[in-house]
Structures are given as structure tokens and as C-alpha cells.
N, C-alpha and C positions, 0 to 999 in steps of 0.2 A: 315721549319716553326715550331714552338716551339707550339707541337697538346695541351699541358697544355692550351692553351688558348680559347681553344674549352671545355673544362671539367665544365661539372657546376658546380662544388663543388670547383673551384679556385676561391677565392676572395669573399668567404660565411662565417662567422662566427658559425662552430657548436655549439647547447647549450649555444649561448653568451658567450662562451670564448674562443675556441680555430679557432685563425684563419686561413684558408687552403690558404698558399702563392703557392706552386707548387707541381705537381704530380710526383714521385719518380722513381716509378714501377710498376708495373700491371700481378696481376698472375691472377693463375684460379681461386681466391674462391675471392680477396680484390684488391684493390688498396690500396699502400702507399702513402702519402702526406706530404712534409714537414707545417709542421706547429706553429705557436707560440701561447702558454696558455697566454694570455691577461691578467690574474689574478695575474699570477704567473714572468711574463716576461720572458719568458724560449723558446727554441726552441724545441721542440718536432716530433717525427715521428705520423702521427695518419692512421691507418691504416682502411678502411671504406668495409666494407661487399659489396660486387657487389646488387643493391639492386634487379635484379631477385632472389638471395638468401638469401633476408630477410624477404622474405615470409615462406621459410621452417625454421617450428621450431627446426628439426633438427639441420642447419646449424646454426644455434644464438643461439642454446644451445653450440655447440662446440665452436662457437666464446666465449661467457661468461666463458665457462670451461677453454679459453687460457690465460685469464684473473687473473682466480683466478689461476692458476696452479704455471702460472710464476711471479705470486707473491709471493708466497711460497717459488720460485727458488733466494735466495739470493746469488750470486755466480759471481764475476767479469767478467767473461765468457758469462755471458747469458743476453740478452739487455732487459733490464728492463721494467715493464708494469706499468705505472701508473695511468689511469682511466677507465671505460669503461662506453660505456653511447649509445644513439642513440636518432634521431631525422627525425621523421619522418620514411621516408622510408632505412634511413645512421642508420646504427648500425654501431659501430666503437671504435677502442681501442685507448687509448692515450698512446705511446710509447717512452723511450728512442731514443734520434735521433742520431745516429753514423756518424759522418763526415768523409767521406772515398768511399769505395768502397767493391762489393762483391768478395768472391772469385771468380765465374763465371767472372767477368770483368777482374781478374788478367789472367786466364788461357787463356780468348781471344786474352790479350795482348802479354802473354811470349809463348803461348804453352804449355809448360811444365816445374816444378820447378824442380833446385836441390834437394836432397836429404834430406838436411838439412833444406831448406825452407819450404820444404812440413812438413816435420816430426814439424817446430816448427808451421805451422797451424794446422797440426793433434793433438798435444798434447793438447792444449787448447779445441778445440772443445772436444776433448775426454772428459775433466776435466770436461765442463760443463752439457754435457750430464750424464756424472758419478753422479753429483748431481742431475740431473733429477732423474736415474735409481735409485737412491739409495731414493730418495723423493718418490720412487712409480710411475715415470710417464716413459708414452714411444714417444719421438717424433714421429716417425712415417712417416718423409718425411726428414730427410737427405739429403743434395743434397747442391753443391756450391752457387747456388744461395741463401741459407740459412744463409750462413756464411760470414759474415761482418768483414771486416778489415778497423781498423778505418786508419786516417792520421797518429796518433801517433804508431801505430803499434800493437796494442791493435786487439785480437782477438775475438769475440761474434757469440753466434749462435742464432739465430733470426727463428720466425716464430714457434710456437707450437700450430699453427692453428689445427693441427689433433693431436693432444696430447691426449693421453686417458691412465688411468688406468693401472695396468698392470695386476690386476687384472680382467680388463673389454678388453680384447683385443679379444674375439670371434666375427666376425662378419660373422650373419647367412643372411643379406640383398639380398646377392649374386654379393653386389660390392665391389669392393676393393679403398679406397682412396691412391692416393701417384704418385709418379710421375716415369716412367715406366722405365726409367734406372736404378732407383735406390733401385726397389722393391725385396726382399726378398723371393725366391723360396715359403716360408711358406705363404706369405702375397697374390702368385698368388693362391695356389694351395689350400688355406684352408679358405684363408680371414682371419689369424690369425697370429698377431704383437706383440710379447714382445719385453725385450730388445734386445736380440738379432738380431732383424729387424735391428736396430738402425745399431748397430757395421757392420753388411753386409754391409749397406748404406756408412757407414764410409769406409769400404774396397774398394766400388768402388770408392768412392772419392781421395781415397789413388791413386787407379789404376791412376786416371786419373792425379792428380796433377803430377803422375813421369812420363806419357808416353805423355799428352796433347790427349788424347783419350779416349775414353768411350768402355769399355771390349766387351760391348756388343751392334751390329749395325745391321740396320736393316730398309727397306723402310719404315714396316706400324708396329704402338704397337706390333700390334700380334708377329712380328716377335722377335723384343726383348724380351716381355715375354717365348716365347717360350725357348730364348735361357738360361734368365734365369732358365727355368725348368732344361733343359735339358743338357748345357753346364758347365765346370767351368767356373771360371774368368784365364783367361790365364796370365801366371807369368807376370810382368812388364817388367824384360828383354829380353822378346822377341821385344820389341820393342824398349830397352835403354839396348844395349850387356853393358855389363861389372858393368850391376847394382847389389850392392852388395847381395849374398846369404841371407841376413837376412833379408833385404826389400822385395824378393819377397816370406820367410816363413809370415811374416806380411800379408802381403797382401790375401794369401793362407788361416790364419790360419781364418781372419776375413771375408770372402767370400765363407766360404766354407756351399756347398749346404746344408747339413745335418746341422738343427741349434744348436744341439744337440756338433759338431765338435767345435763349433766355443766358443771363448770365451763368458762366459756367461753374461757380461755385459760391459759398456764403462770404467768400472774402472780397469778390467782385461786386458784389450783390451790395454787400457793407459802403465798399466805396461809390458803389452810387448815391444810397440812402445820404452819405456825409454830403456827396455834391449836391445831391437834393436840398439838403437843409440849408447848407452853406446860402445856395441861390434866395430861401424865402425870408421877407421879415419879419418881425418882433407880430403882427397883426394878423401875418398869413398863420403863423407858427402857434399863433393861440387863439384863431380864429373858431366861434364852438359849435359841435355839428349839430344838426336840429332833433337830430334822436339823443341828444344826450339831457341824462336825468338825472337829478339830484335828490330825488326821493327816497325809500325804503328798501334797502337791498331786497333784491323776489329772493323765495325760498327755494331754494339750489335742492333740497332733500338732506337728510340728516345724511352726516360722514360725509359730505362731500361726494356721493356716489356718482358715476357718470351717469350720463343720460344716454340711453340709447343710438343719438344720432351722435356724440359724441366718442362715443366708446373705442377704440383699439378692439376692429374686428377683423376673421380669417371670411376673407371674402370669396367664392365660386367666381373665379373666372372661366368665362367660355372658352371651349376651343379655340385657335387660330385662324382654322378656317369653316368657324361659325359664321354666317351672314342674318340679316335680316332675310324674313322669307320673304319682302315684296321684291329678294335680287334674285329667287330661286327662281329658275325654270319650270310653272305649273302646267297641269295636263287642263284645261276647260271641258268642261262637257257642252256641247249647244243642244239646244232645244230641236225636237223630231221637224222635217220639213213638213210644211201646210200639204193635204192630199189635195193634188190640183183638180180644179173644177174641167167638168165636161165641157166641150168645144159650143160655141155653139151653131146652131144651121143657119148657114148662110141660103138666104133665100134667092131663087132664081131669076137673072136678070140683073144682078147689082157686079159693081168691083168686088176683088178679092182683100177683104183688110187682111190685116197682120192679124195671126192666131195670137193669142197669150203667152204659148209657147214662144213662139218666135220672138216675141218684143222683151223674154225674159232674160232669149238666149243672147241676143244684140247687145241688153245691157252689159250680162257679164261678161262678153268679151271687150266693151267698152273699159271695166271697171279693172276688169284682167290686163289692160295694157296702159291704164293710169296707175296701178300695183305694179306690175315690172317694170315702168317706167320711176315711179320712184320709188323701188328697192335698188336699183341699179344707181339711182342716183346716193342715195342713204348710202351703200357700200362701198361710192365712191369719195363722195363728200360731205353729205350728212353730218353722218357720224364723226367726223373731224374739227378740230375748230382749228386757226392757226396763231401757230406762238406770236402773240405782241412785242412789238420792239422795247428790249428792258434795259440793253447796254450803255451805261452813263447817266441811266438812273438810282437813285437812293434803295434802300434796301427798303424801305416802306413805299414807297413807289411803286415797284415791281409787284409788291405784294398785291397795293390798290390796283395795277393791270391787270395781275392777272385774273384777279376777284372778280372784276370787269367782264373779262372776256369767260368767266366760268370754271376757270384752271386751278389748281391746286398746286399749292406750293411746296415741295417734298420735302428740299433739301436744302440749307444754306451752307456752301465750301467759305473760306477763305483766301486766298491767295496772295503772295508777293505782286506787286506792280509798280516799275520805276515809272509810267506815265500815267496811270489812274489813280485817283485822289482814295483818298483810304475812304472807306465806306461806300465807294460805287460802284454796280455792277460791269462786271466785265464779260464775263461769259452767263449765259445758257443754254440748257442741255433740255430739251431740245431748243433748237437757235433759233434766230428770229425767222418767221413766215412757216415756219416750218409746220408739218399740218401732225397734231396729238389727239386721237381719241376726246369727246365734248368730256368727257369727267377725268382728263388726265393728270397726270402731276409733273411740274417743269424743277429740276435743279436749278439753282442760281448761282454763280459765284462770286464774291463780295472781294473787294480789296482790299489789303492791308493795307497798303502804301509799300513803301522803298521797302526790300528786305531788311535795309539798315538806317536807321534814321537817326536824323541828329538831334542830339539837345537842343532846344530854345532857349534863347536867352530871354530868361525872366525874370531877372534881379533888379529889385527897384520896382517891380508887380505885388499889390497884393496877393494874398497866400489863395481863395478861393481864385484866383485869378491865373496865378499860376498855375493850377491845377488845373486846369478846362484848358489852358494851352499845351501841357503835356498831353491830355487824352485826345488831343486833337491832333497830333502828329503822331499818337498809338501808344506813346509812355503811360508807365503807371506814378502816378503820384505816390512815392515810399515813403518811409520814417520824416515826422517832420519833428525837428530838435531848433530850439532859441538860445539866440545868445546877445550880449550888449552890443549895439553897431551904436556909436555915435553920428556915423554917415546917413545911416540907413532909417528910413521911418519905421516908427514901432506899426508891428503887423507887416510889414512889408518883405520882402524876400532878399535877402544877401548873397547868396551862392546857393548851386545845387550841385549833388556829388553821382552820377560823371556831372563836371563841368561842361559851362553850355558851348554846344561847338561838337561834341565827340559822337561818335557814331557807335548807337546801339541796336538790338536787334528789337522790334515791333514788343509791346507789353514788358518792357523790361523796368524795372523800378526806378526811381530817382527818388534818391532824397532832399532832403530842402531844407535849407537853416533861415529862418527867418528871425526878422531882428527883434527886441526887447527896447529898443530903443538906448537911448543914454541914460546912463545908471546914474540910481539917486542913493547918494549916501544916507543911510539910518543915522539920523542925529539921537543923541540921549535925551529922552523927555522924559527920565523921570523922577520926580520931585517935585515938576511941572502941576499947576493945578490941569483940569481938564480941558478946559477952552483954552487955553495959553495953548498946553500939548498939540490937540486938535487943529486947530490954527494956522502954526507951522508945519506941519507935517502935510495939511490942506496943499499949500502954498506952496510947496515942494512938487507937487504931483502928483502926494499917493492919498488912499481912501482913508478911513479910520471906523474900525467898528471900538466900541466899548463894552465889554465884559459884564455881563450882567451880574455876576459874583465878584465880592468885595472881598477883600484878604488884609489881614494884618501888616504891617511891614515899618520900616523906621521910618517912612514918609509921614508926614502929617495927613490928619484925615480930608479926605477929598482930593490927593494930590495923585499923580499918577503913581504905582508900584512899582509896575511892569509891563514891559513890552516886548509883544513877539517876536518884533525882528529887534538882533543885538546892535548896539551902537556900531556902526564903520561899516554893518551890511548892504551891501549891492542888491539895490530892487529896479523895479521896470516902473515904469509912471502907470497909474492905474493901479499897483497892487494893495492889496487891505492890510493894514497894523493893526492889531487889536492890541487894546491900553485897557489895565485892570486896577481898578483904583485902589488905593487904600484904606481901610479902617481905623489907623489909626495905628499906633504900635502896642503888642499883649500886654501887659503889665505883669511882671512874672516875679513870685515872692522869693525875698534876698536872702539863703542862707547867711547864720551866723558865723564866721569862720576865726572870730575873735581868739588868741591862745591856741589856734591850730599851727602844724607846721604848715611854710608858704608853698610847698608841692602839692599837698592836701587838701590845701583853699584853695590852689589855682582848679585844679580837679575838680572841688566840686561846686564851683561858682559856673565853670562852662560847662560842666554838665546840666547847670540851672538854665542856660543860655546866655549866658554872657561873658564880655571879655573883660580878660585881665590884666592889670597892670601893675606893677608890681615897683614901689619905692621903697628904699632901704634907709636907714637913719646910721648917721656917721657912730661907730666906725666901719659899718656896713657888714659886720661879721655875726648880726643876729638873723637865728632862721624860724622866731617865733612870730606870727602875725601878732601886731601891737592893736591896728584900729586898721577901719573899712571905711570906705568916700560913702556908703548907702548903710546903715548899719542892721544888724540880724533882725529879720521879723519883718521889714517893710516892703516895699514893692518899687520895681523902674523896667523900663521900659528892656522888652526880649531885645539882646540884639547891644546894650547899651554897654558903656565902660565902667566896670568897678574897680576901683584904687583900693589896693592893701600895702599897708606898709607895718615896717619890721620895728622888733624893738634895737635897739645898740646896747652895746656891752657894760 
């Protein structure tokens, strides 16, 4: 039964224009509603506040904030906000409406995507977030269900219902919003979400698009939270063997517990996923994972309702300085001492043995000075372990030391270094030998490299190539733009802007023009039959697709019509022409224009579609059409010449 029908807000008009045809979805905080703006004629998403939570000013302040936020967010990726209004007890946003489907309904249906698949819905979602982050905002609930894939294949990330600031991301409440698979160690543990919440979120999405599972399971919240605290995200290949090394560093780099570890925003995170791809082939990249299924979509629930473990919920976090009770200090109670037994009589004439007493009182002073001997030792060195040498190790190295020795790793600095190689450690706090509590945490500090560093020279590298030379001396690979090198090989790198040689500050962009190679002129093909066209145009060095739709035109039929690139244009070897053949030319009926004046017939012979010509008979001073080249009533081809001529005097 279709529960839409039950809903009272189906078949209502909000605010006298937007009217609620059917119910979409239903999370924790709104329901979505397809709807159409009456003013406007348009189909629209409107999304309506649960109305128990349009009593809290809280929650319709955050509604209004999602509002204006993502209208700020101009960005093809992020599904558009265009009103927000309410009535009555329905507070509610008027939204872009995506015809399609979420990722959550893709992943029900397959299980699990290729490689490729997943990486081209992760990039976009990346992209749009990137201009969130870089707008100042932090979504905050990441999660499939958010991200919408339209029919046309078109990617959107939807839902900035909990969007806030990222300057404003402390939350002292003692709850946490978001949804419990996808929440961010910082976000259980502090109530505290910048971007890097985001990218975590993104990582388990990642997780899940390549394995059809969720990293972290568990009967009740509690139990997922916890493992967020406590666990990593386990690589993808443990559940897809042979998935490639650099999807499961992705995965690693953007999941990783310390947020500090993790890239520092969706547009860092972006440019790794490109390097990622860049590095794997055609085999890796549509290699297919063993939980992936091609059978009967499961039944999601009518309206696309979330599930429980998915939902956008207001989570109870504990105090700060709540602990586990096995860290508290407990009181024991011990069992009553045994009432000691009677002595007994020693008979006359023997040695004196040792009472019971006596052999009990021996032991405890025995046991009493192997206890102060080692509590003394415990308080001295016990309880300490000493810091492992980590200086001129990798930053994943230090980590494996100090895992090693039992340490925990608090902090990672960065710093300038004209003599340490960018990514090795220099300092730890506490230093090496140095003796830390057995459960302590050690800072590290990582090097940049040079405060200033110079461009490499990478022209004449391929483009992935260049790109892993710039992050290796701390650049960021920026805008890359092409253009025709005759010098230069296609795909290869021509210049980068700063030019290579200049000194710039660590992470600073570079752009990169890479070549297109030597331009091939568009030759005219057409009137060309098809293989003739195709042929030459092969032969040249560009593709050719063919038009499945056939069109009329003055070509004879089967000849080529049209082509998409104009005769004389500049292409790059590799690019595709499509060529749309002809039908053949319309044949279009030939007004009479016999005894009309020749402005009249000119008129309305190319209003028929054709062209006119016009002969005069000596002494050329008549303006009465005498005879026509096709005469009234017959047919010639759209597009063709008709001759009128005049009478003479």
C-alpha cells in the first residue's frame, strides 16, 4: 500500500504555492516531498521539518542556516536550495529535485562497486564538499544516503541540515549530531567537527562502496561508537583480495583516527583520490569485488525511509571526564580471616619446631619485603617505558615504534627543515631514551622540507608524473589547462606556472599546461559517402563516432551531412568527429508563382525553402513573373534553385 497516502501534507498546497504531490524519504530530523512551485511551473524537492521539531528554536535555526549556507554553495555538485519559508507548524526548504536515485539504493542493489565506479562518485562528492570547506562550512553527516545520483549520471550531495561553521564546531551540549557509522572518533569523543569530520565520513563511504559493508558493526550504537573510538577502519582488501595498494592507502589515509593524520580538508582528500586513480589500470580500476551482485534490488522500505542504523541522530555523549570503571579506583572487600587453630602440645623430650604462628609471621615478612622491593622498583621504573629512537624515521615508522614499545601517539607537528627530507621526523617530545609512563603519548614532529622550495623541472614528464614530483618536494598540483605543442608529446607537460626554478612556500599550487599535441586540421567531409569520410579522417589521427539519427540535407542519401567539428578546426589526435549522414534531400511542394509580381514569388518560393533566381527578358523592364524552372504543383528538392523569369514589354 502506497503509506504517501496516509501523510497529511500530500495533496496540501504550502504557502499557496508549492504543491506536495508525494513523500520521497523520511529521516530523523525532515521528511522530503516531491513537489511542484505553482508560480513558477517547476518540479521541486521541499523538504518539511518533522513538526515535534519545529518547536525547538534550535532545530529551525539550523534548518534556516541550511538554507542560507547552500545558497552561498554555487557548485554543480551540491543540489540547490531555493526557498525557505514555513506554515504553520511545517517549516520547510524548497529544494532542487534530482530524478534518480541515492547512493544508499545503488549499494542495496549491486553490493559493492568497481573501483572505478566508486572513485567517479567519490570525486565529485569530494569536489562539492571542497567548496563547502573552502566556503567556511562543515557538513557534518556524510553518509550514502546523502548523495544523490541523478538519471543522467550527474552526482549531488544533498542534505546540509547539520552544517555549521567551522569556526563554530565546539559542541559543549553533551550531544553529538550525525549518524553513528559515520561519525568521526573527534565528533564521539569531544563533540568536535571540522573538516576533517567530513573526509572520515567520506572514507567510510569509500570503505563501503568497494567492500558493500560498513567498517564498523555492531548490535546497539554503543557498540559502533565504541569501535570508532577504539578500532581503525580495516583495509578494503581484506574483504576485496587483490584490491589495488593505493585504494586501501586512500581509504587508511582519510579514516585515520588522529584527525590530525588525515588530510586536512575534501580538497586534499580529492587530490589524493586523482593520484590514486591516475596510478591504477584499466584492470585494477574495474577489477569486481566478490560481494558485488547483480540480482534484485532488497527492499529498502516504502518512501525510501531510513533505517535505524542509518538515520541522522542526536547522540548522549558522556562527560569528558567520564572513564571506564575498570580505570576507577575500587574499594574490595576481602573475605573474614580463618580463626586460627589451637597450638599444639609439644611433648616432652623433643626440639622445639616452629609454631604455625611463627612460620606465618616469617612468610609475611618475607612477602612484605618482595612487596616493598617491588613497589620501589614499580615507582621507579616499572611504570615507565622509554621513548624509542624515531628521529630520521618516516612518519609511519614512528608510529610502528612506538606501537612497539606500547606508546601512543598524540600529536603530529609539522615543521620547516633546510636539512631533513620532507616527511621525516625530527623532533620528539618526549626525546629519545627518555623514560614516559607505559600508557603514555609521545608528540612527533614531521618535516616539511625547506621553508621554501623550488619548482621542479618537469616538462617533457608525463602529467601523472609530474604530479607525484611536485608532492614530493611539498607542491600542490593546481589548475591543469592544454594547449597545441608541436615540440611536446601529447599528454606530456610543456611549462608550469611559477616556472620550474622559483622558490615557493611548502603546499603552494602550481599549474601545468600540458600538451595536445600537433594540431590536426578538420578537413570537410561532407558529401563524402561514409567510409570514404571515416577513412580519412582515421588516417589523420582522429576517432569518428556516427550519429545514429539520419537527417535530410542536399547530400545524397548515405553521404555524410554533418560534422561536428567545422572544416579548418584545430583538434588534438585522439579526439572524436561525429558525422550524421543523410536522408537524402525533403522534397518540398513548388508554389505556383506564374502572373505574380517577382518580389511576391521571390517571397514566397523561399518561404517554401528554396532559392531564387531571378532572369529578365529583354527589354528587362517587365516585373510580371512569365514562367518558373519547376512549375506550380510539383515537387524539388528543400534547399534547391528555382528560376522565374519576367515577361518583356
Amino acid at each position: 500500500m502506497d503509506t504517501t497516502l496516509q501523510d497529511p501534507l500530500v495533496g496540501q498546497v504550502l504557502d499557496g504555492r508549492y504543491r506536495v504531490d508525494a513523500r520521497i524519504a523520511v529521516g530523523g530530523m525532515a521528511t522530503v516531498y516531491r513537489a511542484v512551485d505553482t508560480r513558477l511551473d517547476r518540479v521541486l524537492a521541499l523538504k518539511v521539518m518533522h513538526p515535534d521539531l519545529a518547536t525547538d528554536v534550535t532545530f529551525v535555526e539550523r534548518f534556516i542556516r541550511e538554507a542560507k549556507s547552500v545558497a552561498r554553495l554555487a557548485h554543480p555538485n551540491v543540489v540547490g536550495v531555493f526557498d525557505q519559508g514555513a506554515q504553520g507548524a511545517y517549516v520547510y526548504l524548497a529544494m532542487e529535485y534530482v530524478e534518480g536515485c541515492t547512493l544508499r539504493d545503488v549499494l542495496r542493489e549491486r553490493g559493492a562497486l568497481q573501483p572505478r565506479a566508486a572513485l567517479d562518485i567519490l570525486e565529485p562528492v569530494l569536489a562539492a564538499l571542497g567548496a563547502a570547506h573552502r566556503a567556511g562550512f562543515v557538513h557534518r553527516d556524510m553518509k550514502p544516503e546523502n548523495v544523490l545520483i541523478g538519471d543522467d549520471g550527474r552526482v549531488k550531495v544533498a542534505d546540509f541540515g547539520l552544517v555549521r561553521a567551522v569556526g563554530s564546531v565546539t559542541n559543549t551540549s553533551g550531544t553529538v549530531l550525525g549518524t553513528v557509522s559515520y561519525l568521526a572518533p573527534e565528533q564521539i569523543e569531544y563533540g568536535t567537527a571540522d573538516t576533517r569530520a567530513d573526509v572520515y565520513a567520506c572514507g567510510v563511504v569509500l570503505y563501503e562502496m568497494l567492500t558493500g559493508a560498513k567498517p564498523h558493526a555492531g548490535d546497539t550504537p554503543a557498540q559502533v561508537l565504541f569501535q570508532h573510538l577504539n578500532a581503525d577502519v580495516p583495509a578494503p582488501s581484506a574483504l576485496f583480495p587483490g584490491l589495488a595498494v593505493e585504494l586501501d592507502e586512500l581509504v587508511a589515509s582519510a579514516t585515520a583516527r588522529n584527525p590530525d593524520v588525515r588530510p586536512h580538508d575534501a580538497v586534499a582528500l580529492l587530490a589524493q583520490a586523482r593520484e590514486a586513480r591516475a596510478a591504477l589500470g584499466d584492470e585494477q580500476l574495474d577489477a569486481v569485488p566478490p560481494r558485488a551482485r547483480t540480482g534484485e534490488p532488497a527492499d529498502g522500505g516504502s518512501d525510501g525511509d531510513a533505517s535505524d542504523e542509518d538515520r541522522t541522530d542526536v547522540i548522549v555523549r558522556a562527560p569528558a571526564d567520564a572513564e571506564p570503571g575498570v580505570h576507577h579506583t575500587a574499594r574490595l572487600i576481602l573475605p573474614p580471616p580463618e580463626r586460627p587453630e589451637p597450638e599444639p602440645v609439644r611433648p616432652a623430650g623433643r626440639g622445639l619446631p616452629m609454631s604455625r604462628r611463627g612460620l606465618f609471621a616469617l612468610l609475611l615478612a618475607v612477602i612484605t619485603v618482595i612487596g616493598v622491593g617491588a613497589g620501589v622498583w614499580y615507582i621507579n621504573s616499572g611504570q615507565f617505558t622509554r621513548v624509542p629512537p624515531l628521529i630520521g624515521k618516516s612518519e609511519q615508522q614512528a608510529r610502528e615504534a612506538l606501537d612497539k614499545a606500547g606508546l601512543d601517539l598524540k600529536t603530529v607537528r609539522h615543521d620547516f627543515s633546510e636539512t631533513v627530507a620532507r616527511g621525516t621526523v625530527i623532533n620528539s617530545d618526549p626525546g629519545t631514551n627518555e623514560r614516559i609512563r607505559g600508557n603514555g603519548s609521545v608528540t612527533i614532529t614531521v618535516s616539511r622540507g625547506p621553508e621554501i622550495v623550488k619548482v621542479p623541472e618537469v616538462s617533457g614528464r608525463p602529467l601523472a608524473e609530474a604530479e607525484r614530483e611536485l608532492r614530493k618536494v611539498g607542491l600542490a598540483p593546481g589548475v591543469v589547462t592544454r594547449e597545441f605543442d608541436e615540440s611536446v608529446a601529447q599528454g606530456s607537460v610543456i611549462r608550469t606556472d611559477p616556472a620550474a626554478g622559483s622558490g615557493r612556500s611548502p603546499d603552494t599550487a602550481v599549474s601545468i599546461v600540458v600538451s595536445k599535441g600537433a594540431p590536426i586540421d578538420m578537413p570537410d567531409v561532407t558529401g563524402d559517402s561514409v567510409e570514404d569520410a571515416t577513412a580519412e579522417l582515421e588516417e589523420a589521427g582522429l576517432k569518428v563516432k556516427v550519429a545514429d539519427e539520419r537527417i535530410h540535407s542536399e547530400q545524397e542519401a548515405g553521404a555524410v551531412a554533418r560534422q561536428s567539428a567545422a572544416e579548418g578546426a584545430r583538434l588534438a589526435r585522439g579526439d572524436t568527429v561525429t558525422l550524421t549522414v543523410s536522408k537524402g534531400p525533403r522534397m518540398v511542394d513548388v508554389p505556383d508563382v506564374v502572373g505574380d509580381k517577382v518580389d511576391d514569388a521571390t517571397a514566397e518560393l523561399e518561404e517554401a525553402g528554396f532559392v531564387v533566381k531571378v532572369e529578365k527578358n529583354f527589354p528587362f523592364l517587365g516585373d510580371e513573373v512569365e514562367s518558373q524552372s519547376v512549375e506550380g504543383g510539383g515537387q524539388a528538392p528543400e534547399g534547391s534553385t528555382i528560376t522565374i523569369k519576367t515577361k518583356g514589354l
